[in-house]
C-alpha positions as CSV (number, residue, x, y, z in Angstrom):
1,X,18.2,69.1,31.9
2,X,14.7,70.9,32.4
3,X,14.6,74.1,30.4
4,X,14.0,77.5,32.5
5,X,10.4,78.5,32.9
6,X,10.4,81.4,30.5
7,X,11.8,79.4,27.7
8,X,9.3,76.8,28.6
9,X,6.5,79.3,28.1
10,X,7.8,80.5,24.9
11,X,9.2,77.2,23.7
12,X,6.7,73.9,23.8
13,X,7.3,70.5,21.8
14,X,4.1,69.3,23.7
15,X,2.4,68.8,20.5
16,X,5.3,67.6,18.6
17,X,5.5,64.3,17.2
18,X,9.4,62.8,17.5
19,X,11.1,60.1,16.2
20,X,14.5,59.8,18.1
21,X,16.5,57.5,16.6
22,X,19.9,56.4,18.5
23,X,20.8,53.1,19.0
24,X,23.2,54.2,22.1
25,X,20.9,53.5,25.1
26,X,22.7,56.7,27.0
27,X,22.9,58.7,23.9
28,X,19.1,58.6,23.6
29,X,18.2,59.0,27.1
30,X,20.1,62.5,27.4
31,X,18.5,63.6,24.1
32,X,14.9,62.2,25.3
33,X,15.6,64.2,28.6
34,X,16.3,66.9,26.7
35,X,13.1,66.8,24.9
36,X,11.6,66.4,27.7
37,X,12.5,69.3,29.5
38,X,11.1,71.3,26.1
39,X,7.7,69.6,26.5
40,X,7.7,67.2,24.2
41,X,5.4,64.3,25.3
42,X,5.3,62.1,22.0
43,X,8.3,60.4,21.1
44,X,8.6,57.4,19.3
45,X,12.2,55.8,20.2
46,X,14.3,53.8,17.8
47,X,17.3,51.7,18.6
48,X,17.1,49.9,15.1
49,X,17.4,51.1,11.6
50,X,14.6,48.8,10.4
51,X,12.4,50.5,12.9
52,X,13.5,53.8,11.8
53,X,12.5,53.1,8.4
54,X,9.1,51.3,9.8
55,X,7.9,54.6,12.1
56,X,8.7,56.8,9.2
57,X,6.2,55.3,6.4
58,X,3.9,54.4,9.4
59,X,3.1,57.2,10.8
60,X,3.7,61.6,10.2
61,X,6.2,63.2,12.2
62,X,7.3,66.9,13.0
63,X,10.8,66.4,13.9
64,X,13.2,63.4,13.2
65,X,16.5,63.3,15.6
66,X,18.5,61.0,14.7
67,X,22.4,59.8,15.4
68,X,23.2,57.5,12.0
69,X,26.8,56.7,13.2
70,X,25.1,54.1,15.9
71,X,23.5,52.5,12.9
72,X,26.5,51.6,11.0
73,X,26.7,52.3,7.3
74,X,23.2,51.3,7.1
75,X,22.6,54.7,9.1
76,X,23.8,57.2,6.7
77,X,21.1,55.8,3.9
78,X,18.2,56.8,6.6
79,X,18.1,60.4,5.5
80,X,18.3,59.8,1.4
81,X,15.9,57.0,1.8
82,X,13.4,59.3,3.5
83,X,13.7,62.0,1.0
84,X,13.3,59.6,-1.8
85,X,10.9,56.6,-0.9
86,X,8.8,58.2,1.6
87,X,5.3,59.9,0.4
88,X,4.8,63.5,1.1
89,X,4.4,65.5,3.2
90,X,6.2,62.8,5.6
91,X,9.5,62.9,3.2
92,X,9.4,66.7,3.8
93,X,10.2,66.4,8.0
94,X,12.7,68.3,9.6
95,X,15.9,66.3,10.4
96,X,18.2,67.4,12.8
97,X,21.6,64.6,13.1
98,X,22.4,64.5,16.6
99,X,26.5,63.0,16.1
100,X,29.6,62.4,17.7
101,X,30.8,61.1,14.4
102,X,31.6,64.6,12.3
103,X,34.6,64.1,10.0
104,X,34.3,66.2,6.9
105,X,33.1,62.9,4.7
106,X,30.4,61.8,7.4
107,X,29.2,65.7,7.6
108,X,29.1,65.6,4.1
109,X,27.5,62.9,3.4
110,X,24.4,63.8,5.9
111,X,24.2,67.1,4.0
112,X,23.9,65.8,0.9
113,X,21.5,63.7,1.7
114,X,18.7,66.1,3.0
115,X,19.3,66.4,7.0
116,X,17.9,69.9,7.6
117,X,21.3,70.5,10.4
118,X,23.7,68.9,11.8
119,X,24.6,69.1,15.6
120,X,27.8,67.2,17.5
121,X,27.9,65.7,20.5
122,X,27.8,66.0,23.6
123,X,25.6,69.1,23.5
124,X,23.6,71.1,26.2
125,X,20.1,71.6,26.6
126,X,21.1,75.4,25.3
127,X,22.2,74.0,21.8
128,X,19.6,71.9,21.1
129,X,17.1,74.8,22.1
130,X,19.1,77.0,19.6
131,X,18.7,74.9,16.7
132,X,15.6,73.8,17.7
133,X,14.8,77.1,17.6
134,X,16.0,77.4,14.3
135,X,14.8,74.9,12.7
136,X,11.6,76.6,13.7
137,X,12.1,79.8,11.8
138,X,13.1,77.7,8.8
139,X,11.2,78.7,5.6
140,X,13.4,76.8,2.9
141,X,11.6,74.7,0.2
142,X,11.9,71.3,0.2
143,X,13.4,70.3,-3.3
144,X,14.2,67.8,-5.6
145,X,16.6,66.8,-8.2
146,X,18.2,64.6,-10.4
147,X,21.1,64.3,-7.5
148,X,19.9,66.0,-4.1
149,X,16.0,65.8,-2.5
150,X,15.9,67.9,0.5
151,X,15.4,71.4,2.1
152,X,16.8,74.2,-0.3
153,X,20.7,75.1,0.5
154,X,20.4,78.4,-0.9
155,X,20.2,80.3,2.0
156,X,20.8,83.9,0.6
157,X,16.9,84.7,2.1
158,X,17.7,83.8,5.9
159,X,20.5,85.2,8.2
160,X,23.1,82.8,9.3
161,X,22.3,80.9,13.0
162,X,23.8,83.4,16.0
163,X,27.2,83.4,16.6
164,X,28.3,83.1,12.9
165,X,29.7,86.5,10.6
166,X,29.8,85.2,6.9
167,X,31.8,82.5,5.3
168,X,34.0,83.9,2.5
169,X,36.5,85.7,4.9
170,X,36.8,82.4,6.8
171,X,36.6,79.5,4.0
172,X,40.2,79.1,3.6
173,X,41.1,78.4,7.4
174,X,37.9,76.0,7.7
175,X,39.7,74.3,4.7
176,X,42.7,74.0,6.1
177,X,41.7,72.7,9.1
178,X,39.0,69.6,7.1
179,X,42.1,68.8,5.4
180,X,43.5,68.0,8.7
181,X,41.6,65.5,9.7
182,X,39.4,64.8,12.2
183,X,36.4,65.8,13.6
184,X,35.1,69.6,12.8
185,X,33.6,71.8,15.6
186,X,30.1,73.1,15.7
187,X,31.2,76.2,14.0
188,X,32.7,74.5,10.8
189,X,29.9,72.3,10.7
190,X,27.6,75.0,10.9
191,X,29.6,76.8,7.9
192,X,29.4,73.9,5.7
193,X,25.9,73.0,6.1
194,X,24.9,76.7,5.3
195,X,27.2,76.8,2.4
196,X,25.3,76.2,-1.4
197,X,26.2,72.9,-2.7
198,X,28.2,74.3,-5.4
199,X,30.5,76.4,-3.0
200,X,31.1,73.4,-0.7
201,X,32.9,71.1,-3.2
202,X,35.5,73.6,-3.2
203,X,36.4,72.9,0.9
């Protein structure tokens, strides 16, 4: 799961302090390859949420991966609990959810609570590099309200990630297909979590 050598030259999480935080053994050895094959050298892994919460008010970290579903319902209060109770700058870290658990309430629930993007599982080395990549580029303010504490979801300032044209024309079939049921793809996902707050309620 090594990346090519040019990305690797232009791409380097040598330096980058990472919690991963997945209590599936195989789920966090094919993320921590992943990683790996990026550059990244300092990871601090987590198979328990009381660890999670330990390594985050221990200790600063760039990046937070994380897959709450493995956590049970104690995993989905991760996120908020960072934003809230954690000093900053550490409450301020990037969080990217790493899930095979994306129904519209789960997804929902994550993005309310502050994670910074959401990605679904299983996912190649190529996706993660993509949002990585993203996440990168990311100049939102971190805010905080009354009812939300996390990066800014107004994202009139920054293009939409590759691959997506807008979300007006297409909020009406996404809609449709929540109200399904189910599990969303990457590209609803991906919709909803660059949608402004306000907008989203009306999925």
């Amino acid at each position: 799961m090594s990346a090519p050598p040019t990305v690797r030259a232009l791409f380097n999480l040598q330096k980058t302090n990472i919690l991963l935080a997945d209590a599936d053994a195989m789920g966090q050895s094919i993320l921590g390859q992943i990683l790996a094959g990026f550059g990244a050298r300092n990871i601090v892994r987590c198979e328990e949420a009381s660890e999670v919460r330990r390594q985050l008010k221990a200790q600063a970290f760039d990046l937070v991966l994380i897959d709450p579903a493995g956590f049970g319902s104690e995993g989905y209060d991760i996120i908020p609990w960072l934003r809230r109770e954690v000093s900053p700058p550490r409450a301020h870290v990037a969080v990217l959810v790493v899930t095979g658990h994306t129904e519209q309430h789960r997804v929902g629930k994550l993005r309310d609570g502050g994670a910074n993007f959401i990605v679904s599982k299983p996912l190649s080395a190529a996706v993660m590099l993509e949002r990585l990549l993203w996440l990168s580029r990311e100049t939102r303010p971190f805010v905080e309200t009354s009812s939300y504490a996390g990066p800014d979801r107004r994202w009139h300032d920054a293009p939409l990630p590759a691959g997506l044209d807008g979300r007006r024309a297409k909020d009406r079939e996404i809609a449709m297909r929540i109200s399904a049921g189910g599990d969303m793809s990457q590209a609803d996902i991906d919709l909803i979590m660059t949608t402004p707050i306000s907008a989203a309620a009306v999925l």
